[in-house]
C-alpha positions as CSV (number, residue, x, y, z in Angstrom):
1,X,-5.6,13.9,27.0
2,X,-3.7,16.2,29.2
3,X,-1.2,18.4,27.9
4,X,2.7,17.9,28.0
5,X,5.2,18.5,25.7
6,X,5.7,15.0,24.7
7,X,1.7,14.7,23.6
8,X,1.5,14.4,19.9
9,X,-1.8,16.7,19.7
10,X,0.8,19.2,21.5
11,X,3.8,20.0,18.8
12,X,1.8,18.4,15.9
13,X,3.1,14.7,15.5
14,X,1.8,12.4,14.7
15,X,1.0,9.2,17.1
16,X,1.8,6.5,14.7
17,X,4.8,8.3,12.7
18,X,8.6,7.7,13.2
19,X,10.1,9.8,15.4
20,X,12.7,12.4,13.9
21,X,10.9,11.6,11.0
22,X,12.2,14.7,8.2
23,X,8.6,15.4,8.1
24,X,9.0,16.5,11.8
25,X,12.9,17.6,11.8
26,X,13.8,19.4,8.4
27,X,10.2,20.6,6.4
28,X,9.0,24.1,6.7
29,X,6.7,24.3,9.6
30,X,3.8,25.8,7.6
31,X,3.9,22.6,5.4
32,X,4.2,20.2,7.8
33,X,0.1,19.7,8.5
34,X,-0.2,19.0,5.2
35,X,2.9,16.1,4.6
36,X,1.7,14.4,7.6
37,X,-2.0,14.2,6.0
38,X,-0.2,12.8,3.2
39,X,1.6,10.6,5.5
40,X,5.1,11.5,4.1
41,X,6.0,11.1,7.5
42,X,5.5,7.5,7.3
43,X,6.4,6.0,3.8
44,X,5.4,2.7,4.5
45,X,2.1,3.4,2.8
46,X,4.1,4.7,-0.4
47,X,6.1,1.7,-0.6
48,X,2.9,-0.6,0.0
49,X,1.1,1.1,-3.4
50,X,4.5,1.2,-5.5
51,X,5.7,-2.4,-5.2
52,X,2.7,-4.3,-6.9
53,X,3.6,-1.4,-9.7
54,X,7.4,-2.4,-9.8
55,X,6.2,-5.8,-9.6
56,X,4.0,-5.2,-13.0
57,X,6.7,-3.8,-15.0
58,X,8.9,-6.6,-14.3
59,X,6.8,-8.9,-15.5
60,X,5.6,-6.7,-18.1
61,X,9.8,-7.3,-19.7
62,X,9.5,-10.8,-18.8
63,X,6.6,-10.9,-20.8
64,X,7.8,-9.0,-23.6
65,X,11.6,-10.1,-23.5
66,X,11.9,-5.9,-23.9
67,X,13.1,-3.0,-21.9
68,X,14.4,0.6,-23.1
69,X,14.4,3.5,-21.9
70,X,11.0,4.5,-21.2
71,X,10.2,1.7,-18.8
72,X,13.0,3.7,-16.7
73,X,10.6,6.6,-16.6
74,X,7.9,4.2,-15.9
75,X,9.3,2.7,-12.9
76,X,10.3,6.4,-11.3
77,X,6.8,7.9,-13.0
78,X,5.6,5.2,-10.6
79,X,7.8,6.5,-7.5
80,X,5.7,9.7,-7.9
81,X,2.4,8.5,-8.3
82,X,2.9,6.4,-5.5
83,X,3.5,9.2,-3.2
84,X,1.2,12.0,-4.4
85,X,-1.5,9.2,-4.5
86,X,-1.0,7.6,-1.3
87,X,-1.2,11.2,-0.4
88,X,-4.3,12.3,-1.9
89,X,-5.9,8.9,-0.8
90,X,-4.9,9.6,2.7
91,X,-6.0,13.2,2.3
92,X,-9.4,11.2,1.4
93,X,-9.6,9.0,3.9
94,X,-9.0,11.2,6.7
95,X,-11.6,13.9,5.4
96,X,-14.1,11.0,5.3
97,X,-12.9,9.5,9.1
98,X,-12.6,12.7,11.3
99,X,-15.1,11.7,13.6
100,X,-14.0,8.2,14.0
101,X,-10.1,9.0,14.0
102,X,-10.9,11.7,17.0
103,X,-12.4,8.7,18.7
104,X,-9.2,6.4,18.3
105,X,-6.3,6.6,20.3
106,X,-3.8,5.7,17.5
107,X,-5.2,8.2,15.2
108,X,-6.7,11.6,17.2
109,X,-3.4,13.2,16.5
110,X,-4.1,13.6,13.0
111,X,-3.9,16.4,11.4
112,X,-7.6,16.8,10.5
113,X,-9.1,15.4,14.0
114,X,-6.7,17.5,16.1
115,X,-7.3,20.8,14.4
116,X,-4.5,21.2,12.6
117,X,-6.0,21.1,9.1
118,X,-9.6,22.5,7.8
119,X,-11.5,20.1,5.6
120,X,-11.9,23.0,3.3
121,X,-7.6,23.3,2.7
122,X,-7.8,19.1,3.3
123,X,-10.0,19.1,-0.3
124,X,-7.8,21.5,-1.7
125,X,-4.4,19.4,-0.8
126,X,-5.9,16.6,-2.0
127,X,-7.0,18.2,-5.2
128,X,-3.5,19.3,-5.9
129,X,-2.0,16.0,-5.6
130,X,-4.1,14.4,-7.9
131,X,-3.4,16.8,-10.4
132,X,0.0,16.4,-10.3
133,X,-0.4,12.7,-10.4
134,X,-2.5,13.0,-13.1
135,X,0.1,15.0,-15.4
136,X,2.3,11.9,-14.7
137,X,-0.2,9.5,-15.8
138,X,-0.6,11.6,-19.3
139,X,2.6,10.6,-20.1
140,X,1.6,6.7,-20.4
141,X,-0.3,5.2,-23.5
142,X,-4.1,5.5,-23.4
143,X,-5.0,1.8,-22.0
144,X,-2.9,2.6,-18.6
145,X,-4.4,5.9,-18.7
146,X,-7.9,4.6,-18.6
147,X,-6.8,2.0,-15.9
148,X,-5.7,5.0,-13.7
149,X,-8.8,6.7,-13.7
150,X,-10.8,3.6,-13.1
151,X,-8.6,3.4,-9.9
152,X,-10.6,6.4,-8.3
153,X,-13.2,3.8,-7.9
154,X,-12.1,1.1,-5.3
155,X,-9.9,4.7,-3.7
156,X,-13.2,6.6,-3.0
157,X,-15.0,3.7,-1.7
158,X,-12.1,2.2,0.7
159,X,-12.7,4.2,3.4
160,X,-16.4,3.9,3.9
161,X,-15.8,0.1,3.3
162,X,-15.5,0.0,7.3
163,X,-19.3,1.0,7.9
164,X,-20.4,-1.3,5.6
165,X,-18.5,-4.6,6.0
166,X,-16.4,-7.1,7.8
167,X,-13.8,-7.1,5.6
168,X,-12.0,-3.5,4.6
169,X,-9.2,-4.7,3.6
170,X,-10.9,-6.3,0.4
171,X,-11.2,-2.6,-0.8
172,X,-7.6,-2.1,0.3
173,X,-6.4,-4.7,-1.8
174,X,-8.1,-3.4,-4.6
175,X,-7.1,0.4,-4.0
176,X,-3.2,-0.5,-3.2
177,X,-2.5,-3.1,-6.2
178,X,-4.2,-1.3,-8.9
179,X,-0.6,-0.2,-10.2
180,X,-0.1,-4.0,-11.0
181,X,-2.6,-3.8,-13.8
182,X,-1.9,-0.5,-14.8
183,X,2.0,-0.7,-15.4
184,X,2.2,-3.7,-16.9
185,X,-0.4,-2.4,-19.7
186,X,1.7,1.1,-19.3
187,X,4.6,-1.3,-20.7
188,X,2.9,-4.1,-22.7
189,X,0.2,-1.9,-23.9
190,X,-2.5,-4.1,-23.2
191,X,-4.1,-6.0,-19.9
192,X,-3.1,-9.7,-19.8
193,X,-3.6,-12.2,-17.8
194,X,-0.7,-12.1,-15.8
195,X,-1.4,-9.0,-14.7
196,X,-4.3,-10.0,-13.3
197,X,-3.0,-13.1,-11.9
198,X,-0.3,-10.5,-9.9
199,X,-3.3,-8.6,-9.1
200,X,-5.1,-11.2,-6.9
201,X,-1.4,-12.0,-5.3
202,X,-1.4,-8.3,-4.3
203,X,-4.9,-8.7,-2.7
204,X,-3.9,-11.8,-0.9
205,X,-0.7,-10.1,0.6
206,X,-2.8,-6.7,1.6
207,X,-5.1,-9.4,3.2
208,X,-2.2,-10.2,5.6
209,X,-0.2,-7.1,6.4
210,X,-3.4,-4.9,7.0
211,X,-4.8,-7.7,9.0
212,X,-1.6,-7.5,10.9
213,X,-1.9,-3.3,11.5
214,X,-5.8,-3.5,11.8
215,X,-5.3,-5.5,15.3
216,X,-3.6,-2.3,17.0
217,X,-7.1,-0.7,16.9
218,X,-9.4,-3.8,17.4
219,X,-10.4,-2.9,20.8
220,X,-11.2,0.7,19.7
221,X,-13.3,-0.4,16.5
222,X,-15.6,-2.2,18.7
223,X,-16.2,0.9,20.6
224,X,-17.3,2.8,17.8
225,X,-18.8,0.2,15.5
226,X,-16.1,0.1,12.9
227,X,-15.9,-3.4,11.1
228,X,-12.1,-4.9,10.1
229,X,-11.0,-8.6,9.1
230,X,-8.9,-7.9,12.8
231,X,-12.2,-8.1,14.9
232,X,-13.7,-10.4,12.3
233,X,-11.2,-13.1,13.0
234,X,-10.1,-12.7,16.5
235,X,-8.4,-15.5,18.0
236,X,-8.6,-16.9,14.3
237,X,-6.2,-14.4,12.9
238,X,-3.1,-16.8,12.5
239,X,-4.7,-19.5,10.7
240,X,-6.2,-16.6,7.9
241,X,-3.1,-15.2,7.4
242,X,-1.2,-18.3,7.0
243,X,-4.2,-18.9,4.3
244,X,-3.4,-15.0,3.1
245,X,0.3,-16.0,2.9
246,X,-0.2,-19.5,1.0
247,X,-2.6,-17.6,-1.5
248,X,0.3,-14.7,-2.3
249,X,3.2,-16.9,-3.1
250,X,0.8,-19.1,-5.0
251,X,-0.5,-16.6,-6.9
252,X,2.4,-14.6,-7.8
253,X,4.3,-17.9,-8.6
254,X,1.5,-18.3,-11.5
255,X,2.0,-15.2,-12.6
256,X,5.8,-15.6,-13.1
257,X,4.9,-18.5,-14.5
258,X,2.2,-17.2,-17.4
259,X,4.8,-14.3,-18.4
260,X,8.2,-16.8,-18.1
261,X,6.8,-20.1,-19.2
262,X,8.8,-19.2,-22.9
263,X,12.3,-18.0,-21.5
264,X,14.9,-20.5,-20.3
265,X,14.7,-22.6,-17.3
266,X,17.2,-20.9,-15.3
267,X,15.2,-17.3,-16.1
268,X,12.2,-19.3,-14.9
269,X,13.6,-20.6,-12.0
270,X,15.1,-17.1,-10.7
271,X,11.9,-15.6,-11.4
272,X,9.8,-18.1,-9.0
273,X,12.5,-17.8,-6.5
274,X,11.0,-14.3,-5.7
275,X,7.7,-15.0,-4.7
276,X,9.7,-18.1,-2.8
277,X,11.7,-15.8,-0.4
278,X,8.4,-13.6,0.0
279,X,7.0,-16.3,1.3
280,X,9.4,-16.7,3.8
281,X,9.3,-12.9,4.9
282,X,5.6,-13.5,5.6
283,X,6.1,-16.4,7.5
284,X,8.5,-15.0,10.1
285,X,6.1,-11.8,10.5
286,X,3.3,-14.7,11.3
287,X,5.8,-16.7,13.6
288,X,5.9,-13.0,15.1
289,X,2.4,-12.5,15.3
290,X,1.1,-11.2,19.0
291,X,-2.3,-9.4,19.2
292,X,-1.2,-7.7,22.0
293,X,1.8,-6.3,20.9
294,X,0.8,-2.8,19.4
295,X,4.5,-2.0,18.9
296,X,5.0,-5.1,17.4
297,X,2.4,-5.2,14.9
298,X,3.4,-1.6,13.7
299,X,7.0,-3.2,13.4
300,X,5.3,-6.1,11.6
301,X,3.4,-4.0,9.3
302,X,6.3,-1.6,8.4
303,X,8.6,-4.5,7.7
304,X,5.9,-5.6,4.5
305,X,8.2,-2.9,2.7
306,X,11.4,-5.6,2.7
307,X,8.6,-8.1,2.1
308,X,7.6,-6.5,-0.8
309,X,11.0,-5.6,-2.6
310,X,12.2,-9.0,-2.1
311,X,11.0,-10.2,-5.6
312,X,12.3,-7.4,-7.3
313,X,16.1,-8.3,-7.5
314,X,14.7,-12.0,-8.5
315,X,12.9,-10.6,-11.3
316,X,15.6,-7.9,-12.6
317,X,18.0,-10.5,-12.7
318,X,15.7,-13.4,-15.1
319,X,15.1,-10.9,-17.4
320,X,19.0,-11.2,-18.0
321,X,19.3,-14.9,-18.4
């Protein structure tokens, strides 16, 4: 790529990041390859992995009829953990793609493939963050604690999942919705089944919005080999995610349902109204839907975080009624 000052590789952006991002504008210029490996340049990711936990803890009170004062540290615990592990799971992930990401025009600029970043200091970074996140999840009860270090299973396989099947975003799914599980046994102090049920409504809607973001680099992965649900379903792609989309409200209507099936009717009601407007969100983003559109599918993708903190009023207010 030739050089100009505009060119990402150039002053250090990043491709795929907001522009006057605080990243970019206000942090310290010798930290600044390491936020954008953590992609605290573009939050998106971190709200992606803290709503599912929000979610959990809501429904961990509904399920309980119970809320004090520690949930309050769970929830912004939670904030934390989302961003240092979205940030050591992107440290990951990159370490693991710099070849392929030098090879993709959305993703040379990098810090890793675009020399701004040795793997050595990348290992180190991503260390770091873990251990931080790690003191956070200390301060949980032992069930949730064991639950976050099983997570380091489906986070250290995601991003080899490309090379070895059609369908990525399963491992995604199972990465990114983890906190589900482990919050609502952080507040309940045990796994139940609504958890679970939340769980697989998390994987269905990570099925759809990184579907969505995985078509900007279609025509790229099938120069280099690398396997997505994008290139899986081609011309298909609507009809999945309307399936995606039907399987997410579905699901996280059952879960209300499991963990609200005892309060009042209006509580119940309010509850199900959140997966109900979700529902809606994802439907405009597939009336929106254009393969082509690069810009528009980053805008679709990014806009998952509204998606994703429309059931949260729904479910703050039912645990009052």
């Amino acid at each position: 790529m030739t050089g100009t000052p505009e060119t990402p590789e150039q002053d250090g952006t990043v491709a795929d990041a907001y522009r006057g991002n605080w990243v970019d504008r206000h942090a310290p210029p010798e930290t600044r390859p390491y936020l954008r490996l953590s992609r605290a340049d573009r939050p998106i990711g971190t709200w992606l992995l803290l709503l599912p936990c929000w979610w959990g803890l809501l429904l961990g009170m509904l399920q309980t009829g119970r809320a004090g004062w520690f949930d309050l540290w769970i929830a912004l615990g939670c904030a934390l953990g989302a961003f240092l592990m979205r940030g050591a799971g992107c440290t990951w992930n990159d370490i693991t793609d710099r070849d392929i990401d030098g090879s993709v025009e959305r993703t040379r600029s990098r810090p890793i493939p675009s020399g701004q970043v040795g793997v050595r200091a990348a290992l180190v970074w991503m260390a770091l963050q873990s251990f931080v996140a790690l003191l956070i999840l200390l301060t949980f009860n032992m069930n949730a604690i064991l639950l976050g270090v099983l997570s380091l299973v489906p986070v250290c396989i995601y991003p080899f999942a490309k090379r070895f099947t059609w369908w990525p975003q399963v491992f995604l799914g199972l990465a990114f919705n983890w906190g589900a599980l482990l919050v609502y046994t952080a507040h309940t102090g045990s796994l139940g089944w609504p958890a679970v049920v939340l769980y697989l409504a998390g994987m269905g809607w990570t099925l759809f919005y990184d579907t969505v973001y995985a078509h900007q680099d279609a025509e790229d992965d099938a120069l280099i080999g690398v396997k997505s649900t994008a290139r899986l379903f081609g011309d298909a792609t609507p009809r999945w995610l309307r399936w995606f989309l039907v399987a997410t409200v579905s699901l996280m209507a059952l879960a209300v349902i499991l963990v609200a099936i005892d309060r009042s009717v209006l509580s119940l009601v309010v509850a199900l109204c959140g997966p109900w407007a979700m529902g809606w969100h994802l439907l405009w983003q597939l009336r929106q839907f254009d393969p082509e559109d690069n810009p528009g599918l980053l805008r679709l993708f990014r806009s998952n975080r509204d998606a994703g903190l429309i059931p949260v009023p729904f479910f703050a207010v039912a645990l009052f009624l």
